[in-house]
N, C-alpha and C positions, 0 to 999 in steps of 0.2 A: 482542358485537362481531362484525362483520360480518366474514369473512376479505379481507384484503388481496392482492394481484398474488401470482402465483407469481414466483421468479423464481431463479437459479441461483448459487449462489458457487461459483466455479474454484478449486483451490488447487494450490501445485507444491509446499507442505512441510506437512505436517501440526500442526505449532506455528500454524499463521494461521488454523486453525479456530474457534476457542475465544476470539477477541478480537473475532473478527465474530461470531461467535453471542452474544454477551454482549451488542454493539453492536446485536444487530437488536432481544435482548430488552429492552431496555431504550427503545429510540429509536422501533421499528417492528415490536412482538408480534404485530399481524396480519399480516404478512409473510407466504406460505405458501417458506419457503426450502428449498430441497435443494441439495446438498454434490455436488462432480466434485472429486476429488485425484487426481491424475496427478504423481505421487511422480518420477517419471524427469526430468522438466524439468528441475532444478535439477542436476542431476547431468550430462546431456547439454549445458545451457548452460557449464556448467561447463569440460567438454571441447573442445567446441567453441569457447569463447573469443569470442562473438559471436552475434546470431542470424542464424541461417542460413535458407534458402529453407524447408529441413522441418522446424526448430523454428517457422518462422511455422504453416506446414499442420498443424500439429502443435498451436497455439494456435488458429488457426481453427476445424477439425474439436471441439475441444472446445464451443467456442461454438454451434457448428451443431448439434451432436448437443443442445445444452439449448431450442434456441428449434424446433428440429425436434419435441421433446418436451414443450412448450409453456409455455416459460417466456417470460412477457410482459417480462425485465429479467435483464439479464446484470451480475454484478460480477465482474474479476478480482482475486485479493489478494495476489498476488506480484510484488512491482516491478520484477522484473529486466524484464519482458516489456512495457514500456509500449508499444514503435514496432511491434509485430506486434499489439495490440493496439487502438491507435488505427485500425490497418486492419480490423480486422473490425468496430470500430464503423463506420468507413464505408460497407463493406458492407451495412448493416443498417439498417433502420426503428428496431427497439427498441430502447433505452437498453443499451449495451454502455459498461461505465465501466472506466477504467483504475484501479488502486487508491489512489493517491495525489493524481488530478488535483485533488480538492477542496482536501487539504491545502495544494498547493501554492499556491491561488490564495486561501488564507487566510492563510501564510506574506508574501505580498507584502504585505497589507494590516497588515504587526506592524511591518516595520523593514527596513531596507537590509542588513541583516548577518545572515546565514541560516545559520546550522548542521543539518549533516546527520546524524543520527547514524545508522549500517548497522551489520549484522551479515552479509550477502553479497555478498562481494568482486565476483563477477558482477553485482550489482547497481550495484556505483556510478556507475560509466560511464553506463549508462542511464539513470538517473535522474537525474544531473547535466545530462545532454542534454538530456532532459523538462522538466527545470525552467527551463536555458539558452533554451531554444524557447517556455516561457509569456511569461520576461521580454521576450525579445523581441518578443512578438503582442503584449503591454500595454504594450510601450514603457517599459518601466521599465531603463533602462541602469545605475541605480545600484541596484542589486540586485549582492551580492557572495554568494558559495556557497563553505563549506567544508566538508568533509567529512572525518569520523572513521568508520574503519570496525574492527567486533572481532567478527575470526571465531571467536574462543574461544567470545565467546558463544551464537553460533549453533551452536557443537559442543556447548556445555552446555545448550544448550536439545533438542537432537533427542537427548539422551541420557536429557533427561528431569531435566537438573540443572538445575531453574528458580532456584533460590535462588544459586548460583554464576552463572547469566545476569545477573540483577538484580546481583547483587553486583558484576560486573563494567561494569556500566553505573556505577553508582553510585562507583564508583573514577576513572572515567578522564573520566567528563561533564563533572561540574563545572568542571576545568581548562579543557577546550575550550570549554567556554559562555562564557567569560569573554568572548572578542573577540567575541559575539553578541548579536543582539537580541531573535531566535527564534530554537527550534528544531524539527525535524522529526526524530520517530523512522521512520526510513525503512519499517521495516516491518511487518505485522498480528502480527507475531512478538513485535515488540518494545516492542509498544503497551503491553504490560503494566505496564513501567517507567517509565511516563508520570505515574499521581499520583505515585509516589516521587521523580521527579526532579522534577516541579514542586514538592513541598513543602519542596525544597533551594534551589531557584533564584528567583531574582527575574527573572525572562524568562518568557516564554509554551512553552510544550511542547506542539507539537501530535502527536498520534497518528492514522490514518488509518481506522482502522477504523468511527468514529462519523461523521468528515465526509464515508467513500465510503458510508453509508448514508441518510445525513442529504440526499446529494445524489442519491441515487437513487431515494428515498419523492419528491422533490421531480420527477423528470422524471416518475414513474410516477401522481402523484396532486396534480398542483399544486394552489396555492390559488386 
């Protein structure tokens, strides 16, 4: 097997390693991939309440420093940071992908009633707006978005309590799925719980870490 593009995964929590690295072996083994975690993101967005002018310079600079070092394909896989994001793909020639944009635009294609399910509070705003701004580029008006967000389980996941994360998914999903017709695990975090809740539910479960890779082999090596 011939090696495939270099290309770089960003991360701002170290739980979103392990769900892309799974996704690349399984979907994209020649891949040649290398790891940037910048641990403080999540924590400074956090504080901040917003992104600000140097948490953008602050996602930029990470970009610049992978394609400066010559990676032919950028993923981010932290969703809080979609709008600072979509500008450094502007910026740029190579493929610079937001970590959800795929999901979302598989989500329109399931059903008018969309469920979110989060685990960072910081994140939902953004990615409610992300997804607000798809429906409207594709004109899709009946598109409705609700969102369940459980930061216990994002505290039981950085603690390293994966079995209490799931479990808590696994308690509070099913209720909310009801008024659904798909849903999205907001993040690479929490992909994990993805066969367990599709093997409860009669809905679609999409998880982000296969279709931002599935669309990124796809910019970097079309058919």
């Amino acid at each position: 097997m011939s090696p495939g593009p270099r290309i770089t995964l960003i991360h701002a929590v170290q739980v979103a390693i392990a769900p892309v690295a799974d996704a690349l072996r399984a979907l994209w083994p020649e891949a040649r991939a290398e790891h940037l975690w910048d641990d403080g993101l999540g924590p400074a967005l956090a504080a901040a309440g917003a992104l600000t002018p140097q948490l953008k310079a602050r996602i930029r600079r990470l970009a610049e420093h992978a394609l400066a070092n010559g990676a032919e394909g950028v993923l981010y896989t932290c969703s809080a940071f979609g709008e600072a994001i979509a500008e450094v793909a502007a910026a740029h020639p190579q493929p610079v992908l937001r970590p959800n944009e795929a999901m979302f635009e598989a989500a329109l294609q399931a059903g008018p009633r969309v469920g979110l399910v989060a685990t960072f509070a910081s994140a939902c705003a953004p990615m409610e707006a992300e997804f607000h701004a798809l429906c409207a580029a594709r004109g899709r008006g009946d598109i409705t978005l609700r969102t369940l967000c459980l930061p216990e389980a994002l505290a039981d996941a950085q603690a390293g309590r994966m079995e209490a994360h799931d479990a808590r998914h696994l308690q509070a999903v099913p209720d909310f799925a009801a008024g659904c017709d798909v849903l999205m695990l907001a993040h690479f975090s929490n992909a994990r719980v993805q066969p367990l809740l599709q093997a409860r539910l009669d809905l679609p479960v999409l998880a982000a870490p296969q279709a931002a890779v599935q669309a990124l082999r796809t910019r970097l090596q079309p058919a």
